[in-house]
C-alpha positions in Angstrom: -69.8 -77.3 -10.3 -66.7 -76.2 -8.7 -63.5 -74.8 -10.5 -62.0 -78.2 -10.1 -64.5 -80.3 -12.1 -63.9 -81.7 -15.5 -65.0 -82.9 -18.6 -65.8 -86.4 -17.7 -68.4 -85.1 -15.6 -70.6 -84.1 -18.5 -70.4 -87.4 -20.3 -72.5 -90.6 -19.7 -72.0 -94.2 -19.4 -73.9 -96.6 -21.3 -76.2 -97.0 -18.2 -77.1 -93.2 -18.4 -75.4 -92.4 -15.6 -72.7 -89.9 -15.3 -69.3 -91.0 -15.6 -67.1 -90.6 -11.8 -65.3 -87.4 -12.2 -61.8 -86.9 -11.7 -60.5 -83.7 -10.3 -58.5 -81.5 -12.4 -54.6 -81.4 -12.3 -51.7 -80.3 -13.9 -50.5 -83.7 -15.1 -54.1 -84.4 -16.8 -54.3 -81.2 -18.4 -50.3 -82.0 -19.8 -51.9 -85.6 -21.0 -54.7 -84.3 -22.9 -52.2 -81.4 -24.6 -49.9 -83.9 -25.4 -52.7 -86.3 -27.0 -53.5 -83.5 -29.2 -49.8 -82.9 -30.2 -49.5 -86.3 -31.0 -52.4 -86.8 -32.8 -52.2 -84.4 -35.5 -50.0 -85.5 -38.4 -49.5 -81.8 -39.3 -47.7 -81.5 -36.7 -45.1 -84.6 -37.4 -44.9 -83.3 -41.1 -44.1 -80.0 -40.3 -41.3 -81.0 -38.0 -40.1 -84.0 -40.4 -40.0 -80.9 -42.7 -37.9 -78.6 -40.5 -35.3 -81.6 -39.5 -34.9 -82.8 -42.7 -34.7 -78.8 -44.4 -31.8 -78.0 -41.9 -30.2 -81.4 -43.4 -30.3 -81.2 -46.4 -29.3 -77.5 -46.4 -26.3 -78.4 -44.6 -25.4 -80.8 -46.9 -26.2 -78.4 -49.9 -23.7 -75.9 -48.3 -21.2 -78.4 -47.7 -21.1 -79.5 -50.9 -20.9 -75.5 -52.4 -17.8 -74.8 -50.0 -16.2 -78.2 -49.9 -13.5 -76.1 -51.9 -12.4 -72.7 -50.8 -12.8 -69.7 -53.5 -12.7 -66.4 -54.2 -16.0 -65.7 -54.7 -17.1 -67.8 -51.0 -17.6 -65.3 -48.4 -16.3 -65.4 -44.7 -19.3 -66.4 -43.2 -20.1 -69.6 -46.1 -16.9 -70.9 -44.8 -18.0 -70.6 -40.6 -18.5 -73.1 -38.4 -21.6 -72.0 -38.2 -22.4 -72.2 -41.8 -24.2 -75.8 -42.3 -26.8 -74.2 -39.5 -28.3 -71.8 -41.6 -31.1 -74.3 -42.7 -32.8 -72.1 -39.5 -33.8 -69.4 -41.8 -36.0 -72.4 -43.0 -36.6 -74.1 -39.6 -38.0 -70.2 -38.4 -41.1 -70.6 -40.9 -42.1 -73.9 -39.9 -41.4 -74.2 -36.7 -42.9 -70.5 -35.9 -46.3 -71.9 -37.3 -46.0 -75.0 -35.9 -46.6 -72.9 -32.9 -49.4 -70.6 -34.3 -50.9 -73.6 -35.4 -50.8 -75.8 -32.1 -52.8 -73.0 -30.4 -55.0 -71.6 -33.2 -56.2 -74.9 -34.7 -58.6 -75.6 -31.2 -60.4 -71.7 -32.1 -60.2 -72.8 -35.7 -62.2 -75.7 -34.8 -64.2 -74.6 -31.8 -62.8 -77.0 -29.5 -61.5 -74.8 -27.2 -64.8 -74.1 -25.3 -64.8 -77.6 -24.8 -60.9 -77.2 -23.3 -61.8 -74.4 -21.2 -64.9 -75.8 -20.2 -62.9 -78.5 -18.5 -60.3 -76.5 -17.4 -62.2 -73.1 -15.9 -59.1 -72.0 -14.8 -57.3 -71.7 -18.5 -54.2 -70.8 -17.4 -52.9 -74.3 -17.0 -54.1 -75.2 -20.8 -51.6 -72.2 -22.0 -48.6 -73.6 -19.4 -49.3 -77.3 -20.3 -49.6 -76.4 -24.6 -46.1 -75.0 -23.7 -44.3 -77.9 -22.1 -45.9 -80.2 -24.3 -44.6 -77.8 -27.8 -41.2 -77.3 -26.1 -40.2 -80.6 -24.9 -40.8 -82.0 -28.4 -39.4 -79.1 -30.6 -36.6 -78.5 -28.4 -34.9 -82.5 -28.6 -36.0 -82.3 -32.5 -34.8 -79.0 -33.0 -31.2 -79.6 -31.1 -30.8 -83.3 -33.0 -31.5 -81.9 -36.2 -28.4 -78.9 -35.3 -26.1 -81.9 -34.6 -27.1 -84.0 -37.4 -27.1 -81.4 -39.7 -23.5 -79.5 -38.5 -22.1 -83.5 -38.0 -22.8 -84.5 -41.4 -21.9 -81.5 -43.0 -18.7 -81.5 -41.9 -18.2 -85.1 -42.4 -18.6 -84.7 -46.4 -16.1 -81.3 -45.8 -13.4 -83.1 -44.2 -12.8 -85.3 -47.1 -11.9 -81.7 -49.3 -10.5 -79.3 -46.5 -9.9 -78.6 -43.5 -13.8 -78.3 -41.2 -14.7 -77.6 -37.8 -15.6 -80.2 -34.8 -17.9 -79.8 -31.9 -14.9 -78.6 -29.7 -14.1 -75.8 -32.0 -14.5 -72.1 -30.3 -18.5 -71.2 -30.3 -19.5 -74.7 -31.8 -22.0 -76.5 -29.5 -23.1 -72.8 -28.4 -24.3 -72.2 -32.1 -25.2 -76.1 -32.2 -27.6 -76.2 -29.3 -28.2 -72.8 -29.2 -29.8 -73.2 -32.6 -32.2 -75.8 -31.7 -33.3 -73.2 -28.7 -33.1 -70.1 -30.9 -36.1 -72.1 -33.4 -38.1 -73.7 -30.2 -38.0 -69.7 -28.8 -39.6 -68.6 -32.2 -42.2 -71.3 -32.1 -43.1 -70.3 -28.5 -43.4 -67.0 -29.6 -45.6 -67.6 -32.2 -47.6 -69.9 -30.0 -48.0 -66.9 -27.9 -49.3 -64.9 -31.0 -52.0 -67.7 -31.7 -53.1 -67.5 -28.2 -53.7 -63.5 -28.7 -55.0 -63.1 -32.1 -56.7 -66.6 -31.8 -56.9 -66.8 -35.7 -54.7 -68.8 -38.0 -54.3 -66.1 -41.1 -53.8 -63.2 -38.6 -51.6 -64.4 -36.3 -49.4 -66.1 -39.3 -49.2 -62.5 -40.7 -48.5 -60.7 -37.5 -45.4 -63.7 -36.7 -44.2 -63.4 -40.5 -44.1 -59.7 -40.4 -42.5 -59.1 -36.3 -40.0 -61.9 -37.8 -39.1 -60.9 -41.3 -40.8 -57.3 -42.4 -40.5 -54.8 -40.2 -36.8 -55.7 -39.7 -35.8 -55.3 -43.2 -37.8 -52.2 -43.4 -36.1 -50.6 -40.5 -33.0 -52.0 -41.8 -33.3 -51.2 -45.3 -35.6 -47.9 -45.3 -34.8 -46.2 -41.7 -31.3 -45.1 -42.0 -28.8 -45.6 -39.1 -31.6 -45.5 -36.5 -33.6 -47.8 -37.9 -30.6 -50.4 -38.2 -30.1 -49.6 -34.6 -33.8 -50.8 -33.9 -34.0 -53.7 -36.2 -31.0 -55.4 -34.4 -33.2 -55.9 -31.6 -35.9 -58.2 -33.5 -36.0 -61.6 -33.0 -34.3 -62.5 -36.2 -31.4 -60.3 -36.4 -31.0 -60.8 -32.4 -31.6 -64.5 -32.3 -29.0 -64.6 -35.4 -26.5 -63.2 -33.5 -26.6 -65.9 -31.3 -26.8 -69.0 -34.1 -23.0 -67.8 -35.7 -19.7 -68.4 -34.6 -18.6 -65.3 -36.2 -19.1 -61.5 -35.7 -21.4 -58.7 -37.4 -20.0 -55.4 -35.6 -23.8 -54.2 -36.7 -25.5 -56.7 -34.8 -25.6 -57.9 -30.9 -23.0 -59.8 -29.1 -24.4 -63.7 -28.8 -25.7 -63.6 -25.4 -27.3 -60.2 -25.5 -29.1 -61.5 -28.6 -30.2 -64.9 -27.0 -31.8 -62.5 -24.0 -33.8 -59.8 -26.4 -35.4 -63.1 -27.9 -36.3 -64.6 -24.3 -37.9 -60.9 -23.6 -40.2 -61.3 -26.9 -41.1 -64.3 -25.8 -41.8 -63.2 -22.4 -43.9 -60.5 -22.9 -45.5 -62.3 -25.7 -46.7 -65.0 -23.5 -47.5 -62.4 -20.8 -49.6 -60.9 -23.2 -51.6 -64.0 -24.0 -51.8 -65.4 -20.5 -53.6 -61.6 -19.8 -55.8 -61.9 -22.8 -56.7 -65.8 -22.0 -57.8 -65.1 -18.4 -59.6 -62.0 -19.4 -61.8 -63.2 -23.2 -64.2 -65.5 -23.5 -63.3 -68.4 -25.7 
């Protein structure tokens, strides 16, 4: 059977006889990983759950700063402020990703995947365009829904912020592709660890613990490092406001592209090289 075969040629008819095979190409291998997207109503729960977090967040801190006080910090009162529902939208949508790639080990069905596509490369690149497409337009409406609404309900207390306010639509948009990064990375995760509990740990803790315990426990050095994790880096990119401690916005954007880079290097590596 050459490299180009696929799975209809192991399935039969009702006569008995093979089913004509079709050869393998990029487009089918993007239909089937799209069927699978779609088909899973985790998936639509967990983004439902993202998009309507970052909402209702932004409606939450809309409603707490609709009046400016003493005790409201500088940054509650940013444009970038009703956008912080992506400390939320990390979580979710970084598992989303684990998940999307893990759940076919989980279940076994990726012999069946790879068995149909011997070249495996092409199931990684076509899980990717599939994940990205949808969590980038759902990641980027739910920024503009949540940063439009929020300051809708401001604007009747105070003066807000509008789309063509300094740094807005970068933080905006750039949130949406800041959270669809993080998913890809932890796509990339699942696709090296190939287990749901160990590649959730390993995202949570690249993410969210070692950062704090460089930050926290490290001294000056170990601030110096942790501003080049993907959540203090990727941050940096989501405000309209300035940390001296932290990266400038498009340096930050580019560390997180490089994590997700070499992550995905990584797994491509390991998915040519393992068995399933």
């Amino acid at each position: 059977m050459s490299a180009n075969s696929v799975l209809s040629e192991t399935r039969a008819d009702g006569a008995g006889g093979l089913v004509e095979s079709q050869p393998v190409t990029f487009p089918r291998v993007l239909a089937s990983e799209w069927v699978k997207f779609r088909s899973l109503r985790s998936t639509w729960l967990v983004l439902a759950g993202a998009v309507f977090g970052m909402v209702l967040i932004a409606l939450l801190i809309a409603y707490n700063t609709r009046h400016v006080a003493p005790n409201i910090q500088g940054a509650d009162l940013a444009a970038s402020s009703p956008l912080q529902g992506w400390y939320l939208g990390m979580y979710l949508i970084g598992a989303l990703g684990v998940l999307f790639v893990t759940g076919e080990y989980g279940t076994g069905a990726i012999r069946s995947t790879l068995t149909a596509v011997p070249k495996r490369l092409p199931v990684l690149w076509a899980k990717l365009v599939v994940f990205v497409a949808v969590t980038l337009v759902a990641m980027i409406a739910a920024s503009f829904v949540a940063f439009l609404a929020a300051e809708a309900f401001i604007s009747h207390y105070r003066r807000g912020f509008s789309l063509g306010d300094p740094g807005v639509l970068r933080v905006v948009i750039g949130t949406g592709v800041f959270l669809t990064l993080l998913g890809m990375f932890g796509a990339g995760l699942g696709w090296i660890i190939r287990n749901t509990p160990g590649a959730l740990v390993t995202y949570f803790a690249l993410l969210v613990a070692l950062p704090v315990v460089f930050a926290t426990f490290l001294g000056g050095w170990g601030k110096s490092v942790a501003e080049y994790f993907p959540i203090y880096a990727g941050g940096s990119f989501v405000q309209t406001f300035r940390d001296p401690n932290t990266l400038a916005p498009w340096p930050g954007l580019l560390v997180v592209v490089l994590w997700v880079v070499v992550t995905l290097t990584v797994a491509a590596v390991v998915l040519r090289r393992r068995d399933a």
